[in-house]
N, C-alpha and C positions, 0 to 999 in steps of 0.2 A: 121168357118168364110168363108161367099162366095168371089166371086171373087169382087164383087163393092165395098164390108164391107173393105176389103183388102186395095185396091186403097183409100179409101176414110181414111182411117187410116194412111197409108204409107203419101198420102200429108197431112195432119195435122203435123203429124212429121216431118216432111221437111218445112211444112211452120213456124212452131215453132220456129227451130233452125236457119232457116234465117232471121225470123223476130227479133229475139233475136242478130244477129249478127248484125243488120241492128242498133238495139237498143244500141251496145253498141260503136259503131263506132259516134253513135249521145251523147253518153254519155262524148266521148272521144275527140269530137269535142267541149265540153262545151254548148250542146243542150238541155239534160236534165237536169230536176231541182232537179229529186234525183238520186239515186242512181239506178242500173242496178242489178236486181236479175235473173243470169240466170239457167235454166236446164238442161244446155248441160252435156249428155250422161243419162235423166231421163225422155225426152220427152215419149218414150213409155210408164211408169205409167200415167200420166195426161192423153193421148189422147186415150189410150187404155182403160182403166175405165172408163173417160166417154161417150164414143163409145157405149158403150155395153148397156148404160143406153136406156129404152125407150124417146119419146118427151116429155111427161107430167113429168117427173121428174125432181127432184131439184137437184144443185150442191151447194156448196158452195168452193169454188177453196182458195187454199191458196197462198202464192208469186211464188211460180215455178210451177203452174199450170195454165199458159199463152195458154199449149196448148188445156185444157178442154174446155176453152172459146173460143177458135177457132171452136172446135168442135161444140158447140152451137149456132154457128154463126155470135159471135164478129167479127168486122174488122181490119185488119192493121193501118186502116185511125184512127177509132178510141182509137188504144194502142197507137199511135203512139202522135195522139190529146193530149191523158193525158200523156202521160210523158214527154211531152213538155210544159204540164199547159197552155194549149190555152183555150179562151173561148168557143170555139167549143164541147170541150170533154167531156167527159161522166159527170165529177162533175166540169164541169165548170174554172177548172182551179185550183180548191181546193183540187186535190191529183195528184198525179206525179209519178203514180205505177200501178200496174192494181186493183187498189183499190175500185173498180166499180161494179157493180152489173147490174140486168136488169131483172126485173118479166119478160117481155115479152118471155123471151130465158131460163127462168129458172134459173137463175144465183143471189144466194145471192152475196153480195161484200163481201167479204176478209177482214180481220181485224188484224194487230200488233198483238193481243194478243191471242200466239199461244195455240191453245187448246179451246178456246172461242167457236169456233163454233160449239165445239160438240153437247155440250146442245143445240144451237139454232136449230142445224138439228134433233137432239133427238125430239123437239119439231116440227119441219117443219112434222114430222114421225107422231108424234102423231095426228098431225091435219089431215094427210092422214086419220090413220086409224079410227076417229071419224066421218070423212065425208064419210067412206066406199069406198075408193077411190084406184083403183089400181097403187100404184104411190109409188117411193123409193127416199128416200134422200140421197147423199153423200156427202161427203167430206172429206179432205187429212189432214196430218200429219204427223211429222219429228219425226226424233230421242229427240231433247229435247223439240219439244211442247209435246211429250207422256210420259213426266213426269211432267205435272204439273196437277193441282188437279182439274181442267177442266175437260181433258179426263177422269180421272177416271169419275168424277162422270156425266158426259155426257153418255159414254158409259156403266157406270152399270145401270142406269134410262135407256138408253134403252133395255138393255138385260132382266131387269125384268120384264120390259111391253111388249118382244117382240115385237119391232118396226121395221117397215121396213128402217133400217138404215144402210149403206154400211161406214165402216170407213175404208182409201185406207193407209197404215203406208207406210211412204214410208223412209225406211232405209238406207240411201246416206252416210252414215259413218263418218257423222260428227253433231253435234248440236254449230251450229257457228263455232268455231276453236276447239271443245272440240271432241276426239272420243267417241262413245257410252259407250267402257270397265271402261269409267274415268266418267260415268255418269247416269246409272243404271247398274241393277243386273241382267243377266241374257240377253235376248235377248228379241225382240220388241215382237217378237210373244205370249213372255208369260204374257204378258200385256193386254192381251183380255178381261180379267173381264167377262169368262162365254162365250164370243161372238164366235160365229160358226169364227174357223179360220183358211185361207188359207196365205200357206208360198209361194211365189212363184219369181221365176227369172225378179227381174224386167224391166232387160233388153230384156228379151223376149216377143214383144207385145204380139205375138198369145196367149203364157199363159195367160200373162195379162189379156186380151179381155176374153180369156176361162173363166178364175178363175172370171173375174166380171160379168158377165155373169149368172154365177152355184149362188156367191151371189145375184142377183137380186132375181133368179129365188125363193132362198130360201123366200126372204123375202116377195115376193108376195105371195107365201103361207102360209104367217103368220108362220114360223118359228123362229124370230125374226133376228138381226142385223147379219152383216157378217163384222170380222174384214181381213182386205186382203193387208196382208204384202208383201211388193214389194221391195226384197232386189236387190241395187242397188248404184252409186257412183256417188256423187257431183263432177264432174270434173270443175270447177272452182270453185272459193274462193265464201264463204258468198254472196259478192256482188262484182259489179266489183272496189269498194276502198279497197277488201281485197289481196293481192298479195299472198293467201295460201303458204307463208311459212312455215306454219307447217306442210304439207303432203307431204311426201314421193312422190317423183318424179314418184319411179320406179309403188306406186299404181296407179297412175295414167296414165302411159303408160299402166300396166297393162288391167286397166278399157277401156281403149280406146281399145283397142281389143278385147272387145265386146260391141261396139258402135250399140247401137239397130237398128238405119237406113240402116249400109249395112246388119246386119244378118239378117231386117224383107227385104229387098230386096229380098236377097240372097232366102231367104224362098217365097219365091213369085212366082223368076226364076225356081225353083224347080217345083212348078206345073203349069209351062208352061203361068203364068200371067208376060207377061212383063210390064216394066215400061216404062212409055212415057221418052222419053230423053230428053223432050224437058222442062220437069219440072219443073225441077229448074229455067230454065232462067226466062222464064214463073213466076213463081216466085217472082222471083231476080225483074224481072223492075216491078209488081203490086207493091212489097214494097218499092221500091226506087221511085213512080209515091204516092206511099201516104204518102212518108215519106216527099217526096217536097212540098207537099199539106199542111201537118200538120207546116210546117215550116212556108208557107206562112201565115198561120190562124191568125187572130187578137188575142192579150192579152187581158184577163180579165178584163173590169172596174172596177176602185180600188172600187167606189160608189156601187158594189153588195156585197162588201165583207162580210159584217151580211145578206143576204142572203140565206135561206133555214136554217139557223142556231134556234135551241129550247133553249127559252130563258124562266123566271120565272117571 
């Protein structure tokens, strides 16, 4: 990783977790119209995987992967639009999540039903490789979207056709309120179904970034899919209406002491790349200048409501 790769990783990460706080202070205000899924202490999976991706390739992000679509170019103004449900944003007023997508930026939208999107990026792969096309699909998943019958059969369709398809596990130690030990057998990694698979610290981006990386590289060579498990810790609940009282305080302290932002700092200072200080502020008032903005927006006319809706 050079030195701008670096810099340009470190603010995604930083812009993530402020934007995310920014998001639940408006949640908390009675702002948003749903709920607040955040990724604090998991930003380096999202932003580091898809860092590593080239331009031409596809994502499809799932709810705590806010920071991938940063990475791709999403704005504050407009997460901020949708989960205020303004007319402005991305779907119009019609989701109130990062539930959005954008061909332009390579970004399929996220969908509820975890595990869905395997087969859709299995397929997004397949279309690469019939059009002859140097190009990789990814996308993310939890401890219980990787046990529903989705993933399997997403990720064995592509491991048979060797598809260029990156699946990023991301292992936070929880599946809603349930731990992993109370909800398969075994560990995430042995879930591969055949798929070249990397285990790696998911709290450390530079691995991160390394390990998605090494899969690209594979799948570019027609090697087929890379499964690339990022073990790592939900530090706040499901959503922000969950108070996680079922997790152990002390993992939790735990996990925060190895909070991925100061050790990918820390790792930075080490080879003599400072960080601007002025960053965060910097920051702080873009989001709090688009979160004013998104407040101001006009609502929805009720009269669009059947609207882009597929009727029979």
């Amino acid at each position: 990783m050079d030195q701008d790769t670096a810099r340009r990783l470190y603010e995604a990460m930083l812009l993530t977790r402020l934007a995310e706080e920014r998001l639940v202070k408006l949640f908390r205000q009675g702002h948003t119209l749903g709920s607040v899924y955040r990724s604090l202490g998991q930003e380096a999976t999202a932003c580091a995987t898809a860092l590593a991706l080239g331009p031409d390739d596809v994502i499809a992000p799932l709810i705590r992967n806010l920071g991938s679509m940063f990475v791709r170019g999403v704005t504050p103004r407009e997460v901020f639009l949708q989960y205020l449900g303004r007319a402005t944003g991305p779907t119009g007023g019609r989701e109130h999540n990062n539930h959005f997508g954008s061909v332009a930026r390579g970004i399929i939208a996220p969908t509820s039903m975890l595990g869905a999107l395997i087969p859709v990026m299995a397929g997004v792969a397949l279309s690469f490789r019939q059009k002859g096309e140097r190009r990789v699909a990814m996308t993310w998943i939890g401890d219980g979207g990787s046990s529903t019958g989705a993933f399997y059969e997403g990720l064995n369709f592509a491991v048979v056709q060797k598809l260029p398809l990156i699946v990023v596990g991301e292992s936070n130690g929880f599946a809603f309120s349930t731990p992993p030990e109370r909800q398969m057998a075994g560990r995430m990694s042995q879930r591969s179904q055949g798929a070249f698979t990397l285990t790696v610290d998911g709290n450390d981006a530079t691995a991160v970034y390394e390990a998605a990386a090494q899969a690209r590289q594979r799948c570019l060579e027609g090697k087929g899919p890379a499964f690339l498990v990022c073990e790592t810790f939900r530090r706040s609940g499901h959503a922000e209406h969950d108070d996680q009282r079922y997790v152990d305080p002390a993992a939790v302290a735990e996990w925060a002491a190895k909070d991925p932002l100061p050790r990918f700092e820390a790792w930075m200072v080490l080879r003599g790349w400072t960080v601007d200080p002025s960053l965060a502020g910097r920051l702080e008032a873009k989001l709090m200048a688009a979160a004013d903005t998104a407040l101001e927006a006009p609502w929805p006319d009720p009269g669009t409501l059947m609207q882009g809706l597929h009727s029979n």
